[in-house]
C-alpha positions as CSV (number, residue, x, y, z in Angstrom):
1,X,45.3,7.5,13.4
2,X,42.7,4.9,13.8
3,X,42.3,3.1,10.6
4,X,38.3,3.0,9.6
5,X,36.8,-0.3,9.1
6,X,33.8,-0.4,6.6
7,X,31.0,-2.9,7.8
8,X,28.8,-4.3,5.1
9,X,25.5,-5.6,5.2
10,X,26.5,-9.4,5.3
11,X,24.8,-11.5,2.5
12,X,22.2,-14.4,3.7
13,X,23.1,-17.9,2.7
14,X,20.6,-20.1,2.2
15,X,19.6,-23.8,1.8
16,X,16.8,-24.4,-0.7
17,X,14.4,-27.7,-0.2
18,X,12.0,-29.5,-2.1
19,X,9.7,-32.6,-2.6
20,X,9.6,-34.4,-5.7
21,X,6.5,-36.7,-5.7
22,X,6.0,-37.4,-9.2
23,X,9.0,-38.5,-12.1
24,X,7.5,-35.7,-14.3
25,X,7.0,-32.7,-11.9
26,X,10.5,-31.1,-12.6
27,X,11.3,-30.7,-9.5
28,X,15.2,-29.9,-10.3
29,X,14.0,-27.0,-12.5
30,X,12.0,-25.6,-10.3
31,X,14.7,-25.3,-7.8
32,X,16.5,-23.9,-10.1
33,X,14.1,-21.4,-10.9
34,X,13.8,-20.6,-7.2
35,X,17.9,-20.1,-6.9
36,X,17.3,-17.6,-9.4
37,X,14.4,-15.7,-6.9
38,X,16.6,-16.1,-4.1
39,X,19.4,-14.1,-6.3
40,X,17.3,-11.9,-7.5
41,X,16.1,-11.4,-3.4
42,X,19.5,-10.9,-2.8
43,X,20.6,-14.3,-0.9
44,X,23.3,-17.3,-2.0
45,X,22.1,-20.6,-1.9
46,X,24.4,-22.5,-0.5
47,X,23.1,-25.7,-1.0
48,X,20.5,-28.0,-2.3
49,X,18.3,-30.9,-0.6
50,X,15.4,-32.9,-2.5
51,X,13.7,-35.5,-1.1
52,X,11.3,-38.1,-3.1
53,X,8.6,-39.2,-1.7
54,X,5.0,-40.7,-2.1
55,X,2.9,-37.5,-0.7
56,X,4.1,-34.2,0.9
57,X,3.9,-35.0,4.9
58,X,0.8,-32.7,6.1
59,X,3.0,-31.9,9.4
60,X,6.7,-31.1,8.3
61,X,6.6,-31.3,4.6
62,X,9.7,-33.5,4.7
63,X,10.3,-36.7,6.2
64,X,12.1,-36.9,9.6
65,X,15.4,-38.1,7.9
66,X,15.8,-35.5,5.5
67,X,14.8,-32.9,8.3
68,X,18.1,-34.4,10.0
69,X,19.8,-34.0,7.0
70,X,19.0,-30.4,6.6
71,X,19.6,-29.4,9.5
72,X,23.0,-31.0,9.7
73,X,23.6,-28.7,6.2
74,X,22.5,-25.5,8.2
75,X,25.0,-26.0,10.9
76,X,27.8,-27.1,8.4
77,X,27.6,-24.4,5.9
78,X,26.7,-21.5,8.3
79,X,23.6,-21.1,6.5
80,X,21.0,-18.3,8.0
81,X,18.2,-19.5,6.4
82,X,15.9,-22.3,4.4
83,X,13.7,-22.0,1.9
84,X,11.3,-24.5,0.4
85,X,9.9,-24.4,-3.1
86,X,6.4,-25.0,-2.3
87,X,4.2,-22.6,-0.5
88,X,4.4,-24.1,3.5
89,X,1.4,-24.3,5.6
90,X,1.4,-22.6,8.7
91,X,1.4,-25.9,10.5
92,X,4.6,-26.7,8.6
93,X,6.8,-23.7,9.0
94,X,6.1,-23.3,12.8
95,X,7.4,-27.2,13.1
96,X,10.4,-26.4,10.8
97,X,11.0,-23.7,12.1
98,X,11.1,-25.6,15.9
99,X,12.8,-28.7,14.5
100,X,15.6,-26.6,12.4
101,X,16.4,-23.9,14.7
102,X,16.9,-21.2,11.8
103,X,14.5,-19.1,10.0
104,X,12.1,-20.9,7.6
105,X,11.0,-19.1,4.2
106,X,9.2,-20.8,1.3
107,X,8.8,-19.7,-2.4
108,X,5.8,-17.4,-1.5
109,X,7.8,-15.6,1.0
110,X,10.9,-14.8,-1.1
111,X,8.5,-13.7,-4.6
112,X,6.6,-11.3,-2.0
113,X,9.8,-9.8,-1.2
114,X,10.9,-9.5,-4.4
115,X,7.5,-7.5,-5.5
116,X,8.3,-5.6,-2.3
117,X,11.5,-4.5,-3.1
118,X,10.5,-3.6,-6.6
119,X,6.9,-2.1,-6.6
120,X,7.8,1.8,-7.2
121,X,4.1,3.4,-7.6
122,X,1.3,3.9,-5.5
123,X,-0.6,1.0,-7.0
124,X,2.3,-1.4,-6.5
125,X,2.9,-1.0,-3.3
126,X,-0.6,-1.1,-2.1
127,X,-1.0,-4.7,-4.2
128,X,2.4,-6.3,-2.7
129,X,1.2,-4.9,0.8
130,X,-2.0,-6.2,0.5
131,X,-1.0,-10.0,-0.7
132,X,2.1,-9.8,2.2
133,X,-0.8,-9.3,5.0
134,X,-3.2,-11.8,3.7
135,X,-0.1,-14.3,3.5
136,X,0.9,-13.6,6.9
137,X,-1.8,-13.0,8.9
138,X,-2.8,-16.8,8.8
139,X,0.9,-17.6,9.6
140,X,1.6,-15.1,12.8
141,X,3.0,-17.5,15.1
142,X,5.6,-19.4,12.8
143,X,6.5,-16.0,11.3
144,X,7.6,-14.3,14.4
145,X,9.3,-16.8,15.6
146,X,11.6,-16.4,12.2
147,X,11.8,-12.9,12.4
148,X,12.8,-12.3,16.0
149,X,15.2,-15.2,15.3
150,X,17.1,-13.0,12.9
151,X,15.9,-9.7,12.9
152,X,14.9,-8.7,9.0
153,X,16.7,-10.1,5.4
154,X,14.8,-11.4,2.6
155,X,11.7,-13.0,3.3
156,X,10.5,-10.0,5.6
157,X,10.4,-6.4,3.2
158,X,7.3,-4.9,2.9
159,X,4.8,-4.5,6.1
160,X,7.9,-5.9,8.4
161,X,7.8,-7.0,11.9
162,X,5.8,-4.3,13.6
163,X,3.1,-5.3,11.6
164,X,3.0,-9.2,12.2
165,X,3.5,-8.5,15.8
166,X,-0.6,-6.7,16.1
167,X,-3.4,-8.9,16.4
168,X,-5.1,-10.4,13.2
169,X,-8.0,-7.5,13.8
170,X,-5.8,-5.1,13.1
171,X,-4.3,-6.9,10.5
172,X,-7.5,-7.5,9.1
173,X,-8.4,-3.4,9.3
174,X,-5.2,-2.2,7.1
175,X,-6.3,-5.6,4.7
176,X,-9.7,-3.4,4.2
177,X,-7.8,-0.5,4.1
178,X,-5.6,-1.4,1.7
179,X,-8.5,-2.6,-0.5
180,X,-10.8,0.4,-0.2
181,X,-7.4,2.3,-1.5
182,X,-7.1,-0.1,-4.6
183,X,-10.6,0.5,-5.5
184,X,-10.1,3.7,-5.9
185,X,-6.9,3.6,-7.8
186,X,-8.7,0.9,-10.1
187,X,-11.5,3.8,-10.3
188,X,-9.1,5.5,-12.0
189,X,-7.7,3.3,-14.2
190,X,-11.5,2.3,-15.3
191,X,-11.6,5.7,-16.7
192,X,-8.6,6.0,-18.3
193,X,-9.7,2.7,-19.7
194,X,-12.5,4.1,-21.0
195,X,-11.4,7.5,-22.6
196,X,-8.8,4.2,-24.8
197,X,-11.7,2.6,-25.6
198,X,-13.4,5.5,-26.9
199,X,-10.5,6.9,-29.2
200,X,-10.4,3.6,-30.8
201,X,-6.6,3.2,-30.3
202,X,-6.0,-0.5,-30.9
203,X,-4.1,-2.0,-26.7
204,X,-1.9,-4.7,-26.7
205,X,-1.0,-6.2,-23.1
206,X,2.5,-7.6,-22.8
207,X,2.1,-10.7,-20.9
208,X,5.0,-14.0,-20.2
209,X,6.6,-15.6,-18.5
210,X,9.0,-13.9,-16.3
211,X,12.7,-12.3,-18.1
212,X,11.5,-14.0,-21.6
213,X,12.1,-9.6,-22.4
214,X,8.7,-8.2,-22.3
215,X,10.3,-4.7,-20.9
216,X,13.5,-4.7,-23.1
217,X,10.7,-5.6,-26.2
218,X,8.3,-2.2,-25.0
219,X,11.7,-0.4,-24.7
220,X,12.6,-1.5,-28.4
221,X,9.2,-0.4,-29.5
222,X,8.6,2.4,-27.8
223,X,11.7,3.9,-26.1
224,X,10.0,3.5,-22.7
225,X,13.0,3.8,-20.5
226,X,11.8,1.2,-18.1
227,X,14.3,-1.1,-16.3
228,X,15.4,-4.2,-18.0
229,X,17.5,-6.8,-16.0
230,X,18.5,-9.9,-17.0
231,X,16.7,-10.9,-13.9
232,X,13.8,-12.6,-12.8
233,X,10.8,-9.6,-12.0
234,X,13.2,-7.0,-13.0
235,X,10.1,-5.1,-13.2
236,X,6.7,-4.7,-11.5
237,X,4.7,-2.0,-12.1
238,X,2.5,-1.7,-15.2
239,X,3.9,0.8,-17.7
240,X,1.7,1.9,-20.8
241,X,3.5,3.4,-23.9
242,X,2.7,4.3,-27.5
243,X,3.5,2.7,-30.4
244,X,3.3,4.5,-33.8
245,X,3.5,2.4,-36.8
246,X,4.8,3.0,-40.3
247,X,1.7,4.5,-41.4
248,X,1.3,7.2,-38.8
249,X,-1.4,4.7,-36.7
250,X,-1.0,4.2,-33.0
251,X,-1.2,1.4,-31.0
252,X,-0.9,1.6,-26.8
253,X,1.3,-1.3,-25.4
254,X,1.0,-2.1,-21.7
255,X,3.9,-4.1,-20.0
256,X,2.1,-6.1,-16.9
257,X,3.8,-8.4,-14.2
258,X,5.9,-11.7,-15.4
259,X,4.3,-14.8,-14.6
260,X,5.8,-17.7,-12.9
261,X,5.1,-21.7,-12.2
262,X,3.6,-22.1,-8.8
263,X,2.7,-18.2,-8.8
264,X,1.0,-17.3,-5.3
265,X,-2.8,-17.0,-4.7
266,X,-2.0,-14.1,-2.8
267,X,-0.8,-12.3,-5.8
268,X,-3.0,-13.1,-8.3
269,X,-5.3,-11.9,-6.2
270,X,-4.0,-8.7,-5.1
271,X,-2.4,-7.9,-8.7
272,X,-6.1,-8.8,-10.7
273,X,-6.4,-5.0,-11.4
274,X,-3.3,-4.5,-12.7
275,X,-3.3,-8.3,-14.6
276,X,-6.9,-7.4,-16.1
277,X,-5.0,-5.0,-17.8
278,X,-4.8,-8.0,-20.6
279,X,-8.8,-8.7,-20.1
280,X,-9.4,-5.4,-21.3
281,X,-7.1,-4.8,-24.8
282,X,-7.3,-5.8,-28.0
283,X,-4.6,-8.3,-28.3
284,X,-2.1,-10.4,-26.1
285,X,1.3,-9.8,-27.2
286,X,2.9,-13.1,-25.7
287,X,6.3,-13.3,-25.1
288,X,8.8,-16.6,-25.2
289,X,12.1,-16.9,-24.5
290,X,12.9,-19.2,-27.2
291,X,16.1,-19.9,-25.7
292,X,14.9,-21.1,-22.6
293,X,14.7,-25.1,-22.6
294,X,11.9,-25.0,-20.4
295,X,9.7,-22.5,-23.6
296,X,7.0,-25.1,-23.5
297,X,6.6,-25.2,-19.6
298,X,6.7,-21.5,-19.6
299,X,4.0,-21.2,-22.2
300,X,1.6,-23.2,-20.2
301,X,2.2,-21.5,-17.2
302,X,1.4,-18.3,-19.0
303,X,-1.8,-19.7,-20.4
304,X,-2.9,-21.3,-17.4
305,X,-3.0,-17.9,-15.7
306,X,-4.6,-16.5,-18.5
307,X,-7.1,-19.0,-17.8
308,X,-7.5,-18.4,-14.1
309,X,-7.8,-14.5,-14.8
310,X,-10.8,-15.4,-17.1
311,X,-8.8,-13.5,-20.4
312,X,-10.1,-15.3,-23.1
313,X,-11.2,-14.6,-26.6
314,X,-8.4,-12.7,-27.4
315,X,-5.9,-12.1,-30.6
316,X,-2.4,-13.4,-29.3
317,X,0.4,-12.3,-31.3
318,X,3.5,-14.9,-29.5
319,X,6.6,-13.3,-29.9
320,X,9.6,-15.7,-29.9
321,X,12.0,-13.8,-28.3
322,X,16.1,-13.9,-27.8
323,X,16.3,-15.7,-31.4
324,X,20.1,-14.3,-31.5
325,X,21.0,-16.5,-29.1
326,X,23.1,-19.4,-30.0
327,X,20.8,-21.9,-28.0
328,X,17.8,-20.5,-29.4
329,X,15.2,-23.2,-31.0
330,X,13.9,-22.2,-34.2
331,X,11.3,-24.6,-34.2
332,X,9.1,-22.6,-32.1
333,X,4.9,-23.8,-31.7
334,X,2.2,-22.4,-30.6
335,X,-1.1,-23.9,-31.5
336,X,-3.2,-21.0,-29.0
337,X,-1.9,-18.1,-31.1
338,X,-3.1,-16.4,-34.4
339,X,0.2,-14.8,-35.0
340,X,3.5,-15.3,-34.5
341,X,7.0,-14.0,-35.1
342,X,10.9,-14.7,-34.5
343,X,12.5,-11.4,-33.2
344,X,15.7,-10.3,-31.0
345,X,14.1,-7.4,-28.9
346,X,18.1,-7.0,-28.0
347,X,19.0,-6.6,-31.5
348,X,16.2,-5.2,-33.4
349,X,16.2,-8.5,-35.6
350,X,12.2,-9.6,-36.7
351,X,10.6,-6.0,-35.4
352,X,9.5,-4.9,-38.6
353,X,8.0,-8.5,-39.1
354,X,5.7,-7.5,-35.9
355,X,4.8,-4.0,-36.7
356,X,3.5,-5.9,-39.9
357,X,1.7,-7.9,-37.6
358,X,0.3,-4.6,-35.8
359,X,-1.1,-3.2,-39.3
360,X,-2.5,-6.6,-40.5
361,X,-5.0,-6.7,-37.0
362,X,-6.0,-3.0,-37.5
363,X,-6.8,-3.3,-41.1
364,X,-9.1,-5.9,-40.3
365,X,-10.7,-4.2,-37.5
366,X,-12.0,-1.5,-39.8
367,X,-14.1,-0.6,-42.9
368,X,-13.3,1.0,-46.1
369,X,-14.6,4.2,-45.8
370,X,-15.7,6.6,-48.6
371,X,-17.1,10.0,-48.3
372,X,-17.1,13.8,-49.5
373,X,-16.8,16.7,-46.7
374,X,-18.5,19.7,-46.8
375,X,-15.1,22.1,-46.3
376,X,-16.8,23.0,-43.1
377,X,-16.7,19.9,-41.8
378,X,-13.1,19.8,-42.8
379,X,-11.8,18.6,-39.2
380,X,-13.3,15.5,-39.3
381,X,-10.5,14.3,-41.0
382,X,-8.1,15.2,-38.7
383,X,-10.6,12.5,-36.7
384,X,-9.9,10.0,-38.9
385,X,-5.7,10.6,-39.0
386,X,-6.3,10.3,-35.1
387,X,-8.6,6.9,-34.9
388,X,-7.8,5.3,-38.7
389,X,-5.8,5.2,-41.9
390,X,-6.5,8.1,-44.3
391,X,-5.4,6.5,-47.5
392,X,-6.7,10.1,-49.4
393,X,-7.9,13.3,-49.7
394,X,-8.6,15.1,-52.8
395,X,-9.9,18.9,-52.4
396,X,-12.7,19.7,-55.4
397,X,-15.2,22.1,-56.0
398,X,-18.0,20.0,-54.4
399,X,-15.6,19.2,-51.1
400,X,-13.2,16.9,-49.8
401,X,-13.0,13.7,-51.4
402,X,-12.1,11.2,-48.8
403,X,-10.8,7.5,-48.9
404,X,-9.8,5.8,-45.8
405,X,-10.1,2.8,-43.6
406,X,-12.1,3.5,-39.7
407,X,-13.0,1.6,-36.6
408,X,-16.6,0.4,-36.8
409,X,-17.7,3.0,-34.6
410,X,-16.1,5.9,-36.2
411,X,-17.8,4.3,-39.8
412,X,-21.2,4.6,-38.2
413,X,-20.6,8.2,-36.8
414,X,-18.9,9.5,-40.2
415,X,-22.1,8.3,-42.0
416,X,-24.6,9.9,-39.3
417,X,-23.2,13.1,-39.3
C-alpha cells in the first residue's frame, strides 16, 4: 500500500531591508516592528540588511553595494522574497525587482495583506480592497513582474493577480465602485450615529497603537467576544459594545483599527469612515502598552494620526495597559490626556479605577435635575433611567417627586414639557 505523503503549504522566508539616514530615526526598531508584520503575514525573516546612508537613492532605494549584498543573502539563505521597511516607489521596486531576481514587497504591501486577511465584514473588506487598488494601480508593472515570479504568498491577498493584470481604467472603475459602495455603508453608519447621539448615551472610541490590548480591554469591559491575539492587527473591523456602569448608566465603547509608525496613506484614507468613528464620540479611550519600551514612540504615533484625521477637542482617558507585567514602567506620562489610569485588561487589576473614570465624565456632562410628575406622565422617568442617573423618586399626593442628574438636552425637554 502506497504510503500517503501530506504536502504543506511551504512557509516564505524573507529578507527584511532598510535605510537608516538619521542617528535618531530608530531604524532597528522599526525592523523589528516590521518582523513582527511579516509574522503576523505569515512569513520568517530570515535575515536582516541596513544600510546608512546620507539620503534614500531616488532609483533603487539602496546603494549599489548593499544591493550586491542582498542579493548575495537571497541566493544563500534560499530566501523567496524581500521586503523593505519604507513604502517603495514604483520606480524602485521595478529596479529591485530587475536587479534582485526575487519578488520585491515593502512595508505597505505586507500591512495591506494583513488587513486582507483579517477584514471579516462587508465594510472591511471593501476599505482593504479599495486601499490595495489605489496602491497598486500606480505600481502595475513592477507588481506583476513579482507576482508571476512566484505565483501568490503574502504581499498579494486581497484583489490578487487577475486584478493587476486589467488596465488602470478598469482598475480605476472597481476604485469608484468600491467608493460608491462605502458611501453607502457610511450612510448607514451616519444614522446609526445619529439615533447615539440622540439617546444621549455617552461613546468612547478605543484607539492605540497596535497590540497595546484595546480588544482584550472591550472584552474585559464588555464581554465582546472579539479576537484577541497577542499579535500585531489581531483585529480589524470596528466592533461597538455596551458598557453598563455601577449605577445602571451606559456607555457605548467602539474598538477601531491599531495604529502603526509609518501607517499607509492608502489606509488612512480608505479606513477614514471607520477611523472617524473617534471624531464622532465623546471621549478617546487611549491605550498604552506600558510595557513596551518604545510607550513614548507609540504615543506619538497615535496622536499624530489623531491629528491627521482632524479628531481634536476631545476628553482622552489614556489607559496604561499590561501594568502586570514585570517590565512594565510605572512612571507612565501623558501631558495630552485629562485622565488617566494604570490597569491589567488581562487581569482585571485598575478596572474599577476606569469605570470611576466613566461616571466622573458623565456627571459632569449633566445638570441636577428637580421636578414633580403628574402620575400621568409617569414614563418620563423611565426616560431619565434610560439617558441619566435617577438619584430618587418619592410618590406623594401631589405626584412624583423626582431628583436626578440629565444630559443638557434631556434638562431642557423635562422642563418644556
Amino acid at each position: 500500500m502506497a504510503e500517503l505523503i501530506e504536502i504543506g503549504e511551504q512557509q516564505e522566508r524573507v529578507i527584511l531591508f532598510a535605510a537608516s539616514t538619521n542617528a535618531s530615526d530608530d531604524t532597528e526598531e522599526s525592523v523589528e516592528e516590521l518582523r513582527e508584520l511579516v509574522k503576523t503575514a505569515g512569513a520568517e525573516t530570515v535575515g536582516v540588511v541596513i544600510q546608512n546612508r546620507e539620503n534614500i537613492h531616488p532609483g533603487t532605494y539602496l546603494g549599489k553595494g548593499k544591493i550586491q549584498e542582498l542579493k548575495e543573502m537571497v541566493w544563500e539563505s534560499g530566501a523567496t522574497g524581500v521586503v523593505c521597511d519604507d513604502e517603495l516607489s514604483p520606480a524602485q521596486l521595478k529596479n529591485l525587482e530587475d536587479a534582485l531576481d526575487t519578488k520585491v514587497m515593502d512595508r505597505t504591501m505586507i500591512i495591506l495583506d494583513i488587513f486582507a486577511a483579517r477584514a471579516k465584514t462587508r465594510e472591511g473588506k471593501i476599505q482593504v480592497e479599495l486601499a490595495q487598488l489605489r496602491y497598486r494601480a500606480v505600481r502595475l508593472v513592477g507588481l506583476r513582474n513579482s507576482l508571476s515570479r512566484l505565483g501568490g504568498g503574502i504581499g498579494t491577498r486581497g484583489p490578487g493577480e487577475t486584478k493587476l493584470e486589467v488596465d488602470r481604467r478598469r482598475i480605476h472603475e472597481r476604485i469608484s465602485q468600491l467608493k460608491s459602495e462605502l458611501q453607502d455603508v457610511e450612510r448607514h453608519r451616519d444614522v446609526v450615529r445619529k439615533q447615539r447621539e440622540q439617546s444621549g448615551t455617552l461613546t468612547a472610541a478605543i484607539v492605540g497603537y497596535t497590540n497595546a490590548g484595546k480588544s482584550t480591554l472591550l472584552n474585559k469591559l464588555t464581554g465582546a467576544g472579539i479576537l484577541a491575539e497577542d499579535k500585531l492587527f489581531a483585529t480589524l473591523d470596528p466592533t461597538t459594545r455596551a458598557l453598563t456602569l455601577p449605577g445602571g448608566e451606559k456607555v457605548l465603547l467602539t474598538d477601531t483599527v491599531g495604529f502603526i509608525r509609518k501607517l499607509p496613506h492608502h489606509l488612512v484614507e480608505a479606513f477614514k469612515s471607520t477611523l472617524e468613528e473617534a471624531r464622532y464620540c465623546d471621549v478617546i479611550l487611549h491605550v498604552v502598552d506600558c510595557s513596551n519600551p518604545q510607550m513614548d514612540m507609540q504615543m506619538h504615533v497615535v496622536y499624530e494620526t489623531l491629528r491627521r484625521l482632524d479628531i481634536k477637542d476631545k476628553e482622552i482617558i489614556t489607559v496604561f495597559n499590561k501594568v502586570d507585567r514585570p517590565d512594565a514602567d510605572t512612571a507612565c506620562r501623558d501631558m495630552s490626556a485629562d485622565y488617566k489610569v494604570k490597569l491589567s485588561a488581562k487581569t482585571g487589576e485598575g478596572i474599577e479605577e476606569l469605570l470611576d473614570l466613566f461616571a466622573i465624565i458623565l456627571r459632569n456632562r449633566r445638570i441636577y435635575f428637580e421636578k414633580v410628575f403628574a402620575y400621568r406622565d409617569a414614563g418620563r422617568i423611565q426616560t431619565i433611567r434610560k439617558s441619566g442617573q435617577l438619584l430618587s423618586e418619592e410618590y406623594q399626593d401631589d405626584g412624583i417627586h423626582v431628583k436626578a442628574y440629565v444630559p443638557v438636552e434631556l434638562f431642557e425637554e423635562l422642563y418644556r414639557d
